[in-house]
C-alpha atoms as one frame of an Amber mdcrd trajectory, in Angstrom:
protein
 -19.623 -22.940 -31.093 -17.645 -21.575 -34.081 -16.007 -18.421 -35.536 -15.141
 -18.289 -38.995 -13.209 -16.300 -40.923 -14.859 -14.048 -43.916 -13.572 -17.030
 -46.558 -15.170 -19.528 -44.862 -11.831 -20.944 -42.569 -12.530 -21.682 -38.454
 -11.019 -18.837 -36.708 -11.615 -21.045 -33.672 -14.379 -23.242 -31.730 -15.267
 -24.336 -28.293 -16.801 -27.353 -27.168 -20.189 -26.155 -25.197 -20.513 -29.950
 -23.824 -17.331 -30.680 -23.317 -17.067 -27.809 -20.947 -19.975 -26.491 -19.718
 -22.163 -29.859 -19.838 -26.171 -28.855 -21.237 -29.463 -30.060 -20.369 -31.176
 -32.083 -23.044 -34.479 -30.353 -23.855 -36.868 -31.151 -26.992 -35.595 -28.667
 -30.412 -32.543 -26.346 -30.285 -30.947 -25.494 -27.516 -29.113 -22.259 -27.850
 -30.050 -18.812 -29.224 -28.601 -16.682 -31.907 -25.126 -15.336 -30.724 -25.220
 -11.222 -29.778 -22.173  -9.513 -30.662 -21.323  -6.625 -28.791 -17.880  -4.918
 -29.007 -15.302  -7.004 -28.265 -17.994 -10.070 -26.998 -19.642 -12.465 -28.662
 -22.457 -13.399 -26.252 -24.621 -17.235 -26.070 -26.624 -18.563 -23.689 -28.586
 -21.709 -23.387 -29.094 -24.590 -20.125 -26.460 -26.352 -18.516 -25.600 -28.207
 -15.807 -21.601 -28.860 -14.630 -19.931 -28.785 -11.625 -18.871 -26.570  -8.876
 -20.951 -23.429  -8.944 -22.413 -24.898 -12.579 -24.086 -27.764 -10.929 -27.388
 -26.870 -10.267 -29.344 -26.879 -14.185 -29.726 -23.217 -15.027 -30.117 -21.157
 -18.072 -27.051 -19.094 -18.248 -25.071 -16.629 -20.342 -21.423 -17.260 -21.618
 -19.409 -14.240 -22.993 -16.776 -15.066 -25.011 -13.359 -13.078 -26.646 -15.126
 -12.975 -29.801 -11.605 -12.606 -31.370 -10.128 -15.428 -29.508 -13.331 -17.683
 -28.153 -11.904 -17.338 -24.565 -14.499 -17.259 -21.898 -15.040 -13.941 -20.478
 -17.811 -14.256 -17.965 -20.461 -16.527 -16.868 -23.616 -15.238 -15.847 -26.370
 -17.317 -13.526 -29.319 -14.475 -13.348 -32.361 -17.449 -12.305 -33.398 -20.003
 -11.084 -34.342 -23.510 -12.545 -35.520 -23.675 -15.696 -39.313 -24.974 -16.889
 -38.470 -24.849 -20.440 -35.611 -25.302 -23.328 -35.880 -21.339 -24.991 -34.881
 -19.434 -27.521 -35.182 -16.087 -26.560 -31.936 -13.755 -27.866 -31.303 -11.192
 -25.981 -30.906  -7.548 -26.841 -28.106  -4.729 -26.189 -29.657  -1.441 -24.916
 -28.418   1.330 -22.926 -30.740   2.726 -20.379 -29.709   5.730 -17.860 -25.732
   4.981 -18.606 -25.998   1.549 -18.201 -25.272  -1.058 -20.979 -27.491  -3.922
 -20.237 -27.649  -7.090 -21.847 -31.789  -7.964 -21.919 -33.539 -11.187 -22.241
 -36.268 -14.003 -21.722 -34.979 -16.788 -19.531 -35.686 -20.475 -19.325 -37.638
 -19.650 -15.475 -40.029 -17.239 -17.037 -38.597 -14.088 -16.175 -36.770 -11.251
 -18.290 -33.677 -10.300 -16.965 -31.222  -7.470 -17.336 -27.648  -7.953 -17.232
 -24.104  -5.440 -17.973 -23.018  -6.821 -20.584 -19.455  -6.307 -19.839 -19.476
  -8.363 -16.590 -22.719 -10.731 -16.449 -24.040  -8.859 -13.387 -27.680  -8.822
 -12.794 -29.236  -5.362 -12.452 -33.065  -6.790 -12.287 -35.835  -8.857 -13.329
 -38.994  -9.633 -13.706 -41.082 -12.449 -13.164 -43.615 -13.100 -16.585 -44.756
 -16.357 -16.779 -44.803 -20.081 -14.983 -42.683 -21.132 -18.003 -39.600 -20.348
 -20.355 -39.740 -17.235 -22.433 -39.100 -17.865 -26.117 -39.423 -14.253 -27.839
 -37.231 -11.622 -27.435 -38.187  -8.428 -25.438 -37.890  -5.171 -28.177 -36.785
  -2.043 -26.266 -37.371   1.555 -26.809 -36.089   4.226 -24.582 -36.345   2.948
 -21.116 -39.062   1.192 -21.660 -38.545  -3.037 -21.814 -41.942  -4.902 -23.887
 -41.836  -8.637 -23.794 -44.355 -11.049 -24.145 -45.220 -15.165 -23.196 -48.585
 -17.485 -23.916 -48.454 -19.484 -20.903 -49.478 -19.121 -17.286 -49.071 -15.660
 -16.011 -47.384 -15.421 -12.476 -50.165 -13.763 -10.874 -53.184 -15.165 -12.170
 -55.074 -18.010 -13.581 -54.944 -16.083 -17.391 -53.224 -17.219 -20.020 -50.371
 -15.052 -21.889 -49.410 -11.552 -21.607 -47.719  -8.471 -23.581 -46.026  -6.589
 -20.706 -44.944  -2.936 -20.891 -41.130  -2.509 -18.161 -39.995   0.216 -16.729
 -36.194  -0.579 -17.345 -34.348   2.137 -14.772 -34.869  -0.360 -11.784 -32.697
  -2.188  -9.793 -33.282  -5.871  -7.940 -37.207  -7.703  -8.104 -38.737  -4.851
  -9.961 -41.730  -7.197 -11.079 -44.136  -5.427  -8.390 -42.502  -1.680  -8.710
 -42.113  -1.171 -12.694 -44.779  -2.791 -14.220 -46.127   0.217 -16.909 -49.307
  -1.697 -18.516 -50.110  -5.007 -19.226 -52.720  -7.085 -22.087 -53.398  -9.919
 -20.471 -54.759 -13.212 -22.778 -52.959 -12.234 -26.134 -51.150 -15.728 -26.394
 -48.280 -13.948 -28.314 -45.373 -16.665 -27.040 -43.639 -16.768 -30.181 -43.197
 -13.540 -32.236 -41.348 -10.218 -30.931 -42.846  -6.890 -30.939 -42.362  -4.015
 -32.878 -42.331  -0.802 -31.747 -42.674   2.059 -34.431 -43.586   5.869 -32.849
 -46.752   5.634 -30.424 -47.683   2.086 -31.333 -47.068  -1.910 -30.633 -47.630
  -4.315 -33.163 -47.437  -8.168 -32.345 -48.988 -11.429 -33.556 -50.173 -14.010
 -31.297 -49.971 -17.396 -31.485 -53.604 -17.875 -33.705 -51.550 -15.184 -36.310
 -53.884 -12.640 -35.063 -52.221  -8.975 -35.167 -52.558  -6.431 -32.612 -51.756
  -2.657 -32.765 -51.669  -1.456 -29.232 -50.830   2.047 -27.447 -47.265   1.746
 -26.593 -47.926   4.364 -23.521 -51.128   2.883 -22.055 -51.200  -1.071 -23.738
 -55.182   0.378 -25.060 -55.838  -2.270 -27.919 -56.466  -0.299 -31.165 -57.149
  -3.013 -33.686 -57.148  -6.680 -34.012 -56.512  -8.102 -37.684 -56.143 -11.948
 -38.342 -53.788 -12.713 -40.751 -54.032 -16.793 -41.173 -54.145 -19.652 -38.467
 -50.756 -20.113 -36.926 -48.135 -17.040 -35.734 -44.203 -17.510 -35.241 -42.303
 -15.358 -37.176 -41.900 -11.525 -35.910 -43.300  -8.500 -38.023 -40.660  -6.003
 -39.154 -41.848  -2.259 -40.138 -40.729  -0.548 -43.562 -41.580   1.831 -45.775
 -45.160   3.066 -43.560 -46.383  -0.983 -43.393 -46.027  -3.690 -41.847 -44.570
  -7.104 -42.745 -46.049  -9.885 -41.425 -46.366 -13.577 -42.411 -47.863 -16.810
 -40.689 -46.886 -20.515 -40.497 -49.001 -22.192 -43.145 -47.196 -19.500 -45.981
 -49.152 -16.138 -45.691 -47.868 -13.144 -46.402 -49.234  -9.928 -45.738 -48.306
  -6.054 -46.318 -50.759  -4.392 -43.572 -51.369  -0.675 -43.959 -51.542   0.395
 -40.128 -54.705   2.423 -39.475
């Protein structure tokens, strides 16, 4: 893990291995870093010794000026899955919460200044690899494997984000259940939720109520995340599709 200076020169490094050991999954194995005051925040699955031991997927803060560790945070249990989910910095009701998909299938919120878990929610029978997009205090994530609770597969999940503890029972808002959307992030824009499944179909949904508006294929195979400008959405697909969509 490196810092560099703005010309280019290693402000310092740390040795994830070396100290923290890692479980060898298939691709990457870390997320993009978070940077939040004065942390720099990573998180990805290891396995070491002492209270490290058991394989988890957990979150390191560092001293983003110096690369010292700040805090270690364990919020689940074992992992199913290598994952790339980044997690996002949100305040909701006075509390700054680090929020994310973890490698056991469940979002979790953390405070980002000490690693300790508020609550979480329990998504899908594998690892989470999109990031959850928050607005307000409500949390929307979304998976394309086995739900939890049912035979179905995938999910777009509207959280209630004020809880405290298991609030997977108690703050569910809405859910869409078989929209295999396990790559791309939503967006939220005013009223609405936009997100591409797997398949590169895109979905405008009610962000109150999760009531499915329209459905628009836009290729064959979805990964990469729409962003909203300008009135339209951005969205592009695996095999080199582009598309400007006019919402309607």
């Amino acid at each position: 893990f490196f810092c560099f200076s703005g010309d280019g020169k290693i402000r310092w490094s740390f040795s994830l291995t070396e100290a923290f050991g890692r479980i060898s999954g298939y691709g990457g194995r870390t997320h993009t870093p978070v940077v939040d005051g004065d942390l720099v925040i990573l998180s990805y699955l290891n396995s070491s010794w002492g209270d490290q031991a058991p394989g988890r997927h957990r979150y390191f803060a560092f001293d983003k000026q110096t690369g010292e560790v700040v805090w270690v945070s364990t919020p689940g249990g074992p992992p199913k899955d290598t994952t790339y989910s980044t997690p996002v910095v949100v305040v909701i009701n006075g509390q700054r919460l680090l929020i994310g998909g973890n490698a056991d299938g469940a979002i979790y919120a953390m405070q980002v200044r000490t690693g300790e878990k508020v609550w979480g929610f329990r998504l899908s029978k594998r690892g989470i690899n999109s990031s959850v997009v928050v607005k307000g205090t409500k949390v929307y994530a979304a998976h394309s494997e086995e739900n939890v609770d049912n035979s179905s597969l995938g999910r777009v999940v509207c959280i209630d984000g004020t809880g405290s503890g298991d609030i997977t029972k108690t703050h569910e808002v809405w859910r869409f259940d078989g929209c295999f959307a396990g790559y791309t992030s939503p967006v939220v824009y005013r009223d609405r939720v936009y997100i591409v499944d797997n398949s590169a179909n895109l979905y405008g949904l009610d962000a109150e109520t999760g009531e499915v508006y329209w459905e628009h294929s836009i290729g064959t195979v979805g990964k990469g995340s729409p962003v909203w400008a300008d009135g339209k959405l951005y969205a592009q697909e695996v095999n080199g599709g582009f598309h400007i969509v006019q919402p309607g």
